[in-house]
C-alpha positions as CSV (number, residue, x, y, z in Angstrom):
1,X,66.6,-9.6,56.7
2,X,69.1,-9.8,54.2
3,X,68.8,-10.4,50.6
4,X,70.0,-13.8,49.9
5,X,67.4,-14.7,53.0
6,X,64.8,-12.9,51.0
7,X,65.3,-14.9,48.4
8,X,66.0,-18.3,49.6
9,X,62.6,-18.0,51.5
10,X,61.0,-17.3,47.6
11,X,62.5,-20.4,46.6
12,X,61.2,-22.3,49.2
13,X,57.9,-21.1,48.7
14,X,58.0,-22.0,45.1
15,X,59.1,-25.1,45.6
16,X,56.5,-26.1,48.2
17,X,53.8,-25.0,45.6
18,X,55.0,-26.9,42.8
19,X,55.1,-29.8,45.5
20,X,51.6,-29.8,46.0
21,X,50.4,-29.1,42.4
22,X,52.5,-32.4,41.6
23,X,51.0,-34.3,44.8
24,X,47.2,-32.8,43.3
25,X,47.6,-34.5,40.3
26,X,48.7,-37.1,41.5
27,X,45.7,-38.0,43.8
28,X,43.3,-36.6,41.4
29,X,44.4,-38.4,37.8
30,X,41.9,-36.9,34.5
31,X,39.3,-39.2,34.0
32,X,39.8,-38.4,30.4
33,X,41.9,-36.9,28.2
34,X,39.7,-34.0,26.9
35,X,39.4,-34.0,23.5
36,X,41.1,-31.8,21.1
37,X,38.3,-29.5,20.5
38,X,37.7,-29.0,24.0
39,X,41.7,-28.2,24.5
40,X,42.1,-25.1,22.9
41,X,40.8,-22.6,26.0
42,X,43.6,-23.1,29.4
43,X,42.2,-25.3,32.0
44,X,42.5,-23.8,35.4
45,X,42.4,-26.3,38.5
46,X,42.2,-24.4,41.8
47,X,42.3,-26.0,45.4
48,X,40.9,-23.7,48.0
49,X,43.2,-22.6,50.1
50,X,46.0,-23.4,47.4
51,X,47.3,-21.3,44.6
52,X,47.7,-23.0,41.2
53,X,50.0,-22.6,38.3
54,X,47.4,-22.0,35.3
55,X,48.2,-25.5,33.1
56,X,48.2,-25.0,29.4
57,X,47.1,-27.4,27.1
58,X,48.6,-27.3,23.5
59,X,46.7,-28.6,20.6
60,X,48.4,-31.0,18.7
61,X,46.2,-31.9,15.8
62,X,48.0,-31.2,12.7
63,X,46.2,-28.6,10.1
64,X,44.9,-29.9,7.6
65,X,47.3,-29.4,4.5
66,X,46.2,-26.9,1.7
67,X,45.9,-28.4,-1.4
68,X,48.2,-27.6,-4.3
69,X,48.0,-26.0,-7.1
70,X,48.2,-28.1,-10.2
71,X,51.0,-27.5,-12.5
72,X,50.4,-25.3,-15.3
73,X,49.9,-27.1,-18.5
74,X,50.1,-25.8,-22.2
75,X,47.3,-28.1,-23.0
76,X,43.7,-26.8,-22.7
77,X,41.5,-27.8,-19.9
78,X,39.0,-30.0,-20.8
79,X,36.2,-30.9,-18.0
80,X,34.4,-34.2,-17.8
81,X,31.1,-33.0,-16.6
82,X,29.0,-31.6,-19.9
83,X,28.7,-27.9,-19.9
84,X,25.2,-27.4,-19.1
85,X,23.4,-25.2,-21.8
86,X,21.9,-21.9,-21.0
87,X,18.3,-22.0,-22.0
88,X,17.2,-18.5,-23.6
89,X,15.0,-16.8,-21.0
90,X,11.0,-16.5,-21.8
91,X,10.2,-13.0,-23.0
92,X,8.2,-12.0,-20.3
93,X,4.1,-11.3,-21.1
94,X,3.1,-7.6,-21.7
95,X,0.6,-6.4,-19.5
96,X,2.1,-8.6,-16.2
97,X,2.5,-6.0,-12.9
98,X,5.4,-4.4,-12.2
99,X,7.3,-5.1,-15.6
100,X,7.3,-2.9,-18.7
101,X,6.3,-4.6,-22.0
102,X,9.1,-5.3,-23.8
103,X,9.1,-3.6,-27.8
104,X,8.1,-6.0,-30.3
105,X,10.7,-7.1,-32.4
106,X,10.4,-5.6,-35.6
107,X,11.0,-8.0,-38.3
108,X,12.8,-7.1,-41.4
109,X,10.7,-6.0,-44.2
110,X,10.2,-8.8,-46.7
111,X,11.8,-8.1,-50.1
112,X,9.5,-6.9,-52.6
113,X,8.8,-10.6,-55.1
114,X,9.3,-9.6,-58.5
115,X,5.4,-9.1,-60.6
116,X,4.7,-11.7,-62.5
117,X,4.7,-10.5,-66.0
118,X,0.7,-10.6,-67.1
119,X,0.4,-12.0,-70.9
120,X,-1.1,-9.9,-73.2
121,X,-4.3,-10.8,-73.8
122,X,-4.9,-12.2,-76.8
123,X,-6.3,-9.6,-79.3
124,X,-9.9,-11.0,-80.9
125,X,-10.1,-11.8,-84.6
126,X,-11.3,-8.8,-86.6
127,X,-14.9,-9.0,-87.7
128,X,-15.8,-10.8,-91.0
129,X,-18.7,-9.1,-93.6
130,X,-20.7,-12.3,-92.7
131,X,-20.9,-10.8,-88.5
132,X,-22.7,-7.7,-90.6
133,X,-25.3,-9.5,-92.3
134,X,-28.6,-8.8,-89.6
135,X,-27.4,-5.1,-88.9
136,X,-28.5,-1.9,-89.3
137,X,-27.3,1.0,-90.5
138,X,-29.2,4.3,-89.3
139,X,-27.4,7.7,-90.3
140,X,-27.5,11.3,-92.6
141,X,-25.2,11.8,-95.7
142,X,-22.0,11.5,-93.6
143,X,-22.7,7.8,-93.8
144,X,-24.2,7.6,-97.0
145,X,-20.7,6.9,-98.1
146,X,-20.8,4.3,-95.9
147,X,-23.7,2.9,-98.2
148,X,-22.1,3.2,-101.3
149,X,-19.1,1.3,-100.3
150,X,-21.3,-1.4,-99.2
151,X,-23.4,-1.7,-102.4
152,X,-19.4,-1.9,-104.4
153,X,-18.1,-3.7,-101.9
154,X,-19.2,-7.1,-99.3
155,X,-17.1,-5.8,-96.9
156,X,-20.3,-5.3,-94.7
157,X,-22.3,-8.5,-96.1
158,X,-25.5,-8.2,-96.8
159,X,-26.1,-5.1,-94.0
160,X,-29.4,-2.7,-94.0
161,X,-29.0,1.0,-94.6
162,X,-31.4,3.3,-93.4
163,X,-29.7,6.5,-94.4
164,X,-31.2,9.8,-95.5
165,X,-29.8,12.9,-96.3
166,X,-30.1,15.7,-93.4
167,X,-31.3,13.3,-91.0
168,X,-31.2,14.0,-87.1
169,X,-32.0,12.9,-84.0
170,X,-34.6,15.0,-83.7
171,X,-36.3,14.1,-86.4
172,X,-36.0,10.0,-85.5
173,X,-38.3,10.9,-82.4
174,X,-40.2,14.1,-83.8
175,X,-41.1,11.8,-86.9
176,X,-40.5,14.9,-88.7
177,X,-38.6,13.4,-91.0
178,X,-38.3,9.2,-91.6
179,X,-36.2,6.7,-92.9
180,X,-36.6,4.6,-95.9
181,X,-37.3,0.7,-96.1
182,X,-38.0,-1.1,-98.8
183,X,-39.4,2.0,-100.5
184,X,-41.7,2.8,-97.8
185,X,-41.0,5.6,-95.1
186,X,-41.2,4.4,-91.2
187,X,-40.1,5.5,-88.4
188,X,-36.5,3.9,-87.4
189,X,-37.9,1.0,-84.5
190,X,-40.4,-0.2,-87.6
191,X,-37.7,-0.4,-90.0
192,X,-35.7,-2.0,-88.0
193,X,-38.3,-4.5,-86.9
194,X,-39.3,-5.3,-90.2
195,X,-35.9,-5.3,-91.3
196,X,-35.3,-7.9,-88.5
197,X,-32.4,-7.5,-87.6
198,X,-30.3,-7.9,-84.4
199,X,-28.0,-5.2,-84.6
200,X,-28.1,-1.1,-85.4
201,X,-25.3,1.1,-85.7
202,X,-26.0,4.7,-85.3
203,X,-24.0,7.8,-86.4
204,X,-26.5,10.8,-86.0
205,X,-26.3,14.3,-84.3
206,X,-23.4,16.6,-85.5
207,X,-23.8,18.4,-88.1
208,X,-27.5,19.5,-88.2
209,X,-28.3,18.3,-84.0
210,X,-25.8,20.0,-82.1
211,X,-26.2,23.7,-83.8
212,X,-29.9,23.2,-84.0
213,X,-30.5,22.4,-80.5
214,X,-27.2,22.5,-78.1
215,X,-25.9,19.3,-76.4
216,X,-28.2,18.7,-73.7
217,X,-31.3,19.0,-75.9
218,X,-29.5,16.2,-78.8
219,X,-29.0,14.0,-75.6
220,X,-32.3,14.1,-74.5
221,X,-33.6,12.9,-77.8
222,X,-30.8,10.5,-77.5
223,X,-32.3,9.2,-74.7
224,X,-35.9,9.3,-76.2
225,X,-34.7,6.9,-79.6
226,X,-32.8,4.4,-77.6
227,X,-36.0,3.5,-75.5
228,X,-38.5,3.8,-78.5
229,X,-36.0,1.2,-80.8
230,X,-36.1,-1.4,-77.3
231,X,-39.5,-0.9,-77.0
232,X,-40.0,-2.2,-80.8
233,X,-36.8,-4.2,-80.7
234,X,-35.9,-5.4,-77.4
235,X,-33.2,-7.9,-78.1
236,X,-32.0,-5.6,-80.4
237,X,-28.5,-4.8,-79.6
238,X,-27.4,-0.9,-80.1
239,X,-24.3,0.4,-81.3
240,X,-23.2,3.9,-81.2
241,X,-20.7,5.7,-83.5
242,X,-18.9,8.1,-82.2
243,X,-19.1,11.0,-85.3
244,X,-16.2,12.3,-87.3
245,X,-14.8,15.7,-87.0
246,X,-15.2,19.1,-90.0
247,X,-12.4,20.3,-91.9
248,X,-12.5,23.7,-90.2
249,X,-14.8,25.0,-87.6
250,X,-17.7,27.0,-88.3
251,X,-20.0,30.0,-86.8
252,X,-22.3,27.5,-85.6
253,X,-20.1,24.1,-85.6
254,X,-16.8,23.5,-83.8
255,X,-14.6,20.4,-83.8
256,X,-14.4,21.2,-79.8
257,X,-18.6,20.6,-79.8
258,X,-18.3,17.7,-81.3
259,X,-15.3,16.3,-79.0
260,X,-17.7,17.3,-75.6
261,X,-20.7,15.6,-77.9
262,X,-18.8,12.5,-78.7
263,X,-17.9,12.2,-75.0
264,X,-21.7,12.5,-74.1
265,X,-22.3,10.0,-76.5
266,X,-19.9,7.2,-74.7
267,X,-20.9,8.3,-71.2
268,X,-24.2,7.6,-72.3
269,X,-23.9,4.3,-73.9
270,X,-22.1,3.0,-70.5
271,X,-24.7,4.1,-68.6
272,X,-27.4,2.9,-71.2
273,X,-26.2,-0.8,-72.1
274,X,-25.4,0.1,-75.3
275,X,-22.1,-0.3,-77.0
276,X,-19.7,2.7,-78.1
277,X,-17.8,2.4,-81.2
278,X,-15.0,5.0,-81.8
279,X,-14.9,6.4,-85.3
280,X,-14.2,10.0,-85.4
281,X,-11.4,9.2,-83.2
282,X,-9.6,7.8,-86.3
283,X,-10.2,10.7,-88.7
284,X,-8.1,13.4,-87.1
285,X,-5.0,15.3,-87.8
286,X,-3.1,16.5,-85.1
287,X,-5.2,20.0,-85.0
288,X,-8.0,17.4,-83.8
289,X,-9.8,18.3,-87.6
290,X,-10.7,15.9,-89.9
291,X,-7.5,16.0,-92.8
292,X,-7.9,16.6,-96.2
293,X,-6.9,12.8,-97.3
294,X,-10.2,12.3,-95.6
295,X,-12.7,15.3,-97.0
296,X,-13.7,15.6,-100.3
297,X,-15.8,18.5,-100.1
298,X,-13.7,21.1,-98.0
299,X,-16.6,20.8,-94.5
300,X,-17.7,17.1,-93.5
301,X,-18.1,14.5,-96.0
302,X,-15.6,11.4,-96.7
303,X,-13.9,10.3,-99.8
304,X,-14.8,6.9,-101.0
305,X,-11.4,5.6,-99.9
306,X,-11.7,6.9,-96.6
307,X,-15.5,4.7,-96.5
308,X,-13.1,1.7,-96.7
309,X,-10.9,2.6,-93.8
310,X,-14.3,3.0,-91.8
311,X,-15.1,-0.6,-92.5
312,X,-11.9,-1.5,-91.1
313,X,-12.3,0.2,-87.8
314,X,-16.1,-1.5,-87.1
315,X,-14.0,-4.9,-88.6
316,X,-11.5,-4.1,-85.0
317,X,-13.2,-5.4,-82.0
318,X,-10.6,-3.3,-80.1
319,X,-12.6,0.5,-81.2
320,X,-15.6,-1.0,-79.5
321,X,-16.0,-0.1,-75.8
322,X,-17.6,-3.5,-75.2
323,X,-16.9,-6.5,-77.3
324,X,-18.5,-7.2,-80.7
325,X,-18.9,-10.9,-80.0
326,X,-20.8,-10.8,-76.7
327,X,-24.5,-11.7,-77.3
């Protein structure tokens, strides 16, 4: 068989198959269309006994067209829905599983407030020679200036001295020795009781006490006179003068003793209720000795002007360790 024969049969053969695909649909019309979905995957009808073109269905449906971009603007975009605020996050508790504790904030240290300035208080009004009138004056020839100033001058009112030369505390317990009242001799808690007074300022103990008998000893008699004058006199209220320094030390006497004994003295009248008085603080020079403005005979004893700058310092409620005017 020739080519062209070949090839004629071929057509033929095509042309009979596309025949009876045509007459197929024709007798068998799509119930309906398929949908658009359904038309993307080919649709392949086959007869037995017949060979069938595959028939491709194309899917029309247009896409969908993307949106476009709005134009750019110079002007700032501005939305119409409110912006929704972030709401800080709750610190999360310490202790809770699983999730460290967070560090404590430390907050910044406050600034120091400025101290209020505190008023000075208000300095009390020096003594008057009336405040004097129901005291007591107990002491040895170092205040028997003290006396003679008094009886030339009111500056004490109308005070009680019982003062007597080389007098000591020794003697105010021992009874070796007593003091004076009213020309008769008693022991100091009589004299003061008859003398009836509410007050008694002591100055007694360093220049005979403290090289007789040391510190300790002096204290104890201390102690020993303070409790025989209550017993007597117990409303009485007790002053203690601290005593004034010597000119120059001595063998048996040293301004340094009578320093330690005049610190005794105010330890002791905290501790006993009793009120110190500092004295011998005012009658030193810078040596710590007692000046020679202030002796007038070269060891211990006062000049008579010196007497009157000892009136001034029991006048100054601020030389008493406690004040003057409580009862």
């Amino acid at each position: 068989m020739s080519v062209k024969t070949r090839l004629l049969v071929l057509l033929l053969a095509l042309i009979v198959i596309a025949g009876g695909v045509f007459l197929s649909s024709f007798l068998h019309p799509a119930e309906d269309p398929p949908k658009a979905a359904e038309m993307k995957a080919p649709i392949i009808t086959q007869k037995p006994e017949e060979v069938l073109l595959p028939t491709f269905v194309v899917d029309e449906t247009p896409a969908p067209a993307e949106p476009e971009e709005p134009a750019a603007s110079d002007e700032p975009f501005i939305s119409d829905e409110p912006e929704e605020s972030e709401e800080p996050a709750e610190p999360a508790e310490p202790g809770e599983a699983g999730e460290p504790a967070e560090p404590a904030e430390s907050e910044a240290p406050a600034e120091p407030e400025e101290p209020e300035e505190t008023p000075e208080p208000t300095p009390e009004p020096d003594l008057t020679a009336s405040y004097f009138n129901d005291a007591a004056f107990i002491g040895d020839s170092i205040s028997g200036i003290l006396e003679y100033y008094r009886l030339n001058n009111q500056g004490l009112g109308k005070s009680t001295f019982l003062v007597r030369e080389g007098y000591t505390v020794a003697a105010s317990v021992d009874y070796s020795m007593m003091v004076v009242y009213h020309g008769r001799e008693m022991t100091p808690q009589d004299a003061l009781a008859a003398a009836e007074v509410t007050k008694v300022y002591i100055m007694l103990g360093a220049i005979s006490d403290l090289s007789a008998y040391g510190l300790d000893k002096t204290m104890d008699n201390w102690a020993k006179l303070v409790a025989n004058i209550r017993e007597k006199c117990p409303d009485i209220r007790i002053f203690i003068q601290s005593c004034t320094p010597i000119a120059a030390d001595t063998q048996r006497l040293t301004n340094k003793m009578i320093d330690d004994y005049n610190a005794r003295l105010k330890t002791f009248a905290e501790e006993n209720d009793c009120t110190y008085v500092a004295i011998g603080e005012n009658f030193k020079d810078a040596s710590g000795a007692l000046p020679y403005e202030h002796c007038r005979d070269g060891f211990a004893h006062l000049r008579i002007d010196s007497a009157k700058l000892w009136v001034e310092l029991l006048k100054d409620p601020s030389n008493y360790s406690v004040s003057p005017y409580e009862s």
